[in-house]
N, C-alpha and C positions, 0 to 999 in steps of 0.2 A: 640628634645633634643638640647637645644641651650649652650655650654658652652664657657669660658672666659669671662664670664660678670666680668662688674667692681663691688664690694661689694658695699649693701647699697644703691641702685639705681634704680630708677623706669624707666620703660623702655616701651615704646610703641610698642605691637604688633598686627596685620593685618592677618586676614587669608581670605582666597579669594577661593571658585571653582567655577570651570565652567561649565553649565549643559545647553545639547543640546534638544531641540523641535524639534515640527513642523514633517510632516508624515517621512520625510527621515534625520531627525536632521543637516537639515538647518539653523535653528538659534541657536545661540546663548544667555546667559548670563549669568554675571558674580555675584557671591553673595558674597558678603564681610562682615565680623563681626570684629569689632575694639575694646580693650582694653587695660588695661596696667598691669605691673607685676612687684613685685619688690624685687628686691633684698635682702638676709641678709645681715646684718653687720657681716664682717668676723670677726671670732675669733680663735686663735692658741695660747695653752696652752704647752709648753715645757713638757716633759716625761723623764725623769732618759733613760741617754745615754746608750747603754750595751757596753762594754769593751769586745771582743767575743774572740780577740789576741794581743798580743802586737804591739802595733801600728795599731790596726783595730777595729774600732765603730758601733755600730748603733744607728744611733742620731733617736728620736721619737717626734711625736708633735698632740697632738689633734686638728680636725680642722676641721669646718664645713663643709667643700669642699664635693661636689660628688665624687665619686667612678670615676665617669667620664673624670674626670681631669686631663689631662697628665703635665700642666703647675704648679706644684708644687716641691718642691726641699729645700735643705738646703746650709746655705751658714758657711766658719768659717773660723779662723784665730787665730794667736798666742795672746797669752794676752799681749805679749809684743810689738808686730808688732806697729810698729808706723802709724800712721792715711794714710799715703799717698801710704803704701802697700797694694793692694785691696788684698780683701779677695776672696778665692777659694769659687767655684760653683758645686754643684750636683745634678741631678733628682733626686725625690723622688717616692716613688709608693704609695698609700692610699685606704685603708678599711675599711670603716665602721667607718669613722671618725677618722682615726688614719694614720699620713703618719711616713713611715719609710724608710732612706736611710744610703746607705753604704757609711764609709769613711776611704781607706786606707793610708798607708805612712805617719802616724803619728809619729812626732819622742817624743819617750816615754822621753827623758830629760825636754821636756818642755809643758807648758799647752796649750787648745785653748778655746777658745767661739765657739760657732755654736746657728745658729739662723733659723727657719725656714720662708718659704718663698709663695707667690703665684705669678703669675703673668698674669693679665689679658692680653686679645688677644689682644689688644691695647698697649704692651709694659709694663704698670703701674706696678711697685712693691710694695708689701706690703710684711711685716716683721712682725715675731714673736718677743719676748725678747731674750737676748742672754742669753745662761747655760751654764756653765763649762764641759771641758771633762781633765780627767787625764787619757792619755793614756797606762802608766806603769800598773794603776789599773785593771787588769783585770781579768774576771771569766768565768766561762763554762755557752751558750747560747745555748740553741737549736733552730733551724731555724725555719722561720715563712713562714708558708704554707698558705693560704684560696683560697679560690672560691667563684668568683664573684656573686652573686646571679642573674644576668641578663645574659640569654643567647640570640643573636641576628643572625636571623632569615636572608640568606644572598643565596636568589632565592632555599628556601626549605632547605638549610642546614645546620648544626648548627654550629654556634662558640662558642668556650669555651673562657672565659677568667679566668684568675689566678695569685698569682703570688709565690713567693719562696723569702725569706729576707734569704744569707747566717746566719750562726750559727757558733760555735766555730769550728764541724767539717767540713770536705770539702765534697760538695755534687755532687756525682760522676753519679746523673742522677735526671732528674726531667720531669713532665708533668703532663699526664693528665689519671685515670680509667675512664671508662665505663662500663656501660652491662644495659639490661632490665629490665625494673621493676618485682620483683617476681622470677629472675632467680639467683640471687647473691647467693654466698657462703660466700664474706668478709663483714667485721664489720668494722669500727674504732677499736675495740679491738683484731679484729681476723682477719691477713692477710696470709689466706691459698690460694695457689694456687687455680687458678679456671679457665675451659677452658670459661663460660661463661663472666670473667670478659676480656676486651680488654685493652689495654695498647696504646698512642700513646704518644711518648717523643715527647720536647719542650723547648726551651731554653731562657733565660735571666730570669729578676727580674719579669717582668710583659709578662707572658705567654699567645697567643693567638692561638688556630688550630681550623680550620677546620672540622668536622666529614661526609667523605661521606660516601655513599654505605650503610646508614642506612636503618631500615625496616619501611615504612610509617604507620601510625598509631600508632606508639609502645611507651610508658611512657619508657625512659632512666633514669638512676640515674647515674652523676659523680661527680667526686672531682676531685682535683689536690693535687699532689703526691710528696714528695724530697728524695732521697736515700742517705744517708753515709752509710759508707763501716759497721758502727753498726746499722742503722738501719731505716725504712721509716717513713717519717710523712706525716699526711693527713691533707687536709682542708677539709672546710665544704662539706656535700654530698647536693648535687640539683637536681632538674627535672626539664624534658622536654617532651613536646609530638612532635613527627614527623609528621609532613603532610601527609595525604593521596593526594598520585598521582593519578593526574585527567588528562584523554583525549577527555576530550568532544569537543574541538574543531576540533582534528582528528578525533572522529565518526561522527562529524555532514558533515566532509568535506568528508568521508566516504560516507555517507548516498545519500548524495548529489551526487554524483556521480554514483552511484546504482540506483539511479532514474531518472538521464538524462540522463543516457543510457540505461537502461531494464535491468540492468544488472542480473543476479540470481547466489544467492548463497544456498548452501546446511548450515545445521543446526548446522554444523562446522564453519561456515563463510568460507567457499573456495568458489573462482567464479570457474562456472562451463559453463558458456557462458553467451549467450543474451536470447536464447528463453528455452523454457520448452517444445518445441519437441524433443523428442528422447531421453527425460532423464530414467531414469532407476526407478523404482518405489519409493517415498519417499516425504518428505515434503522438501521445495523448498523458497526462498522468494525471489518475483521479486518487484520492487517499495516497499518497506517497508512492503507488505503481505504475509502472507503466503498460498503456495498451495499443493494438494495434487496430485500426479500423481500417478496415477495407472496402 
């Protein structure tokens, strides 16, 4: 996943591995496959600002961008501001095509413009059109929850991503459910207590954790979750499967060891010495066999 590309632009890429020969993989070589890729032309379509408090926004913008993209944002300024006052800057978060960011300390006496924004990893800005915001204008917003549909996989253990856009009330906890596939009690319509659902909190606009100590093999279902004091909203519900945990390289270094030294174990796997005189009647395995004492 290569992101901050510049829009609209073809771009040369190389992928290359290296595969070993020969009886003890002495040699080497290298395989290369080359082509090119190219960009869309970006596009960012403005969306009706929401007014959530007085003097607080949520500006919206359609926009082809990934999910992936942390270099997006909006920018704005008074309609009166004359040319040589720059205009204020903000991150934006985006989903599924749609980026939306908070702007506070807006003084409701006068207008602004706000314009959305991207900015390749190379510095380059590109710009949406500018819309109007009347900040005196405003209404009751309920906050914006989802989850990410990519969960990434980080030495066996899962990350969540999500995120929470405030709303008109104040949101007094937010994160992340879990539980097992097949074990749940909640719905999106029905949020009853449940010992099999887990809970871990999380904070800012665009949320990331961790889940350890899960059970390998097992299909999970989560969302991400935002509290006000009247009530919780959820994002989208997803899955995932857990990795089953493998030690085959500790039985094999196991193994290995039990046969360059005679070593024997009972049917338990405890060592019980080196030789198989004087053992007590039962079956036995010395070098990777097994034997019978009588």
């Amino acid at each position: 996943m290569v992101v901050g590309l510049e829009p609209g632009r073809t771009y040369n890429a190389k992928y290359t591995i290296k595969v070993k020969y020969g009886k003890d993989g002495e040699y080497t070589y290298d395989y290369t496959s080359t082509g090119t890729v190219t960009t869309e032309a970006l596009t960012m379509k403005n969306l009706n600002p929401k007014n959530v408090k007085v003097g607080e926004a949520v500006v919206c913008a359609e926009a082809n961008v990934s999910d992936r993209e942390t270099n997006v944002g909006f920018e704005w300024r008074k309609t009166d501001a004359p040319e040589t006052v720059p205009s204020k800057q903000g991150t934006a978060v985006i989903y599924d095509g749609v980026m939306e960011g908070y702007i506070k300390n807006l003084q409701t006496t006068s207008y602004y413009n706000v314009r959305p924004y991207y900015q390749s990893a190379s510095g380059t800005m590109y710009y949406g059109e500018w819309i109007g915001i009347d900040p005196a204008d405003f209404s009751y917003f309920a906050p914006t929850v989802h989850t990410y549909a990519y969960v990434d996989m980080v030495d066996g253990v899962p990350v969540l991503t999500g995120y929470v856009m405030d709303g008109s009330d104040d949101i007094v906890e937010r994160g992340f459910e879990y539980w097992v596939s097949g074990t749940e009690t909640k719905s999106r319509l029905k949020a009853e207590a449940s010992s099999n659902v887990q809970t871990v909190v999380a904070s800012g606009q665009k949320m990331t954790v961790a889940l350890n100590n899960l059970i390998g093999g097992k299909t999970y279902i989560c969302r991400a979750y935002a509290k006000t004091d009247a009530e919780t909203f959820y994002g989208e519900e997803i899955s995932f499967t857990t990795p089953l945990p493998t030690g085959i390289d500790e039985v094999q270094s196991i193994m290995t060891e039990m046969q360059s030294h005679d070593a024997v174990y009972d049917m338990q796997g405890r060592l019980v010495g080196k030789s198989l005189d004087g053992l007590p009647r039962g079956i036995y395995i010395k070098n990777g066999r097994k034997y019978w004492v009588k």
